[in-house]
C-alpha positions in Angstrom: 0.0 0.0 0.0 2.9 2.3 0.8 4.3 2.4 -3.0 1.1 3.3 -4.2 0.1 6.0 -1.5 3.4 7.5 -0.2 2.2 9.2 3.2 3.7 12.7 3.7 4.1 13.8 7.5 4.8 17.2 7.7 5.8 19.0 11.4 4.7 23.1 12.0 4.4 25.0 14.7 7.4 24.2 15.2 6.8 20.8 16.5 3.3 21.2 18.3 1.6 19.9 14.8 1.4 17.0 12.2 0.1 17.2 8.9 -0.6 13.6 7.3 -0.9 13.9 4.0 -2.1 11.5 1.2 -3.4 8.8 3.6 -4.2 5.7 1.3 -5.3 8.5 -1.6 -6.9 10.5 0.0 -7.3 14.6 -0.4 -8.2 15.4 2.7 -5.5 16.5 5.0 -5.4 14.9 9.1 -4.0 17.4 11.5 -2.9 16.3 14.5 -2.5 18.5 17.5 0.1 17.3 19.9 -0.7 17.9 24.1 0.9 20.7 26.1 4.6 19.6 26.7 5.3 17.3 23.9 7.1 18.3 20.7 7.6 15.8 17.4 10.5 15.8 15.0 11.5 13.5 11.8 14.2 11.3 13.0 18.0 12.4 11.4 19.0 8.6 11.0 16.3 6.6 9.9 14.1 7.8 7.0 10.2 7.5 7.5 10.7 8.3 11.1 9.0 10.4 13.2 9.7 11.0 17.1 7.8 12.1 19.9 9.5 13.6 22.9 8.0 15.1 26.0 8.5 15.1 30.2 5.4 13.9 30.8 4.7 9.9 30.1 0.7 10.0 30.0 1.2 13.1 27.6 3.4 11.7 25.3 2.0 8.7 24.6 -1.2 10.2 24.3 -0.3 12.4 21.6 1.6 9.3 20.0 -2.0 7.6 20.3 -3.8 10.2 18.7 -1.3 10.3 15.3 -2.5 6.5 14.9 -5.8 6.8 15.7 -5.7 9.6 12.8 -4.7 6.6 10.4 -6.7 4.0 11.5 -8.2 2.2 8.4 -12.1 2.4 8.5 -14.8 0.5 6.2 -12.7 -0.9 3.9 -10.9 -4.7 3.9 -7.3 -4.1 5.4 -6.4 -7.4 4.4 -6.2 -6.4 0.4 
């Protein structure tokens, strides 16, 4: 699915932001609004990386939840 529908993550406000972008075709952009206290950055070393780093556990991986909650696959057959 990835050759077909390269995903393109894109960071603003400086790092308090994710834009996903062509999600499996799709026009419509997903924002995603990190919590107070975490920040996200593309990783330097490996390519289709993205971090998320914050001092606060529950609010870091609750912003981490929400990115893949934004690209959860919905009425359609993720096995094809």
């Amino acid at each position: 699915v990835y050759a077909h529908f390269p995903i393109n993550a894109t960071i603003t406000n400086g790092g308090g932001t994710v834009e996903l972008r062509n999600f499996l075709g799709e026009k419509r952009v997903r924002i995603v609004n990190m919590l107070p206290g975490v920040k996200v950055e593309k990783s330097a070393g490996t390519k289709d990386e993205i971090v998320v780093t914050g001092t606060d556990i529950d609010l870091t991986s609750r912003s981490a939840a929400l990115i893949r909650q934004s690209c959860l696959v919905k009425d359609k057959d993720i096995r094809k």
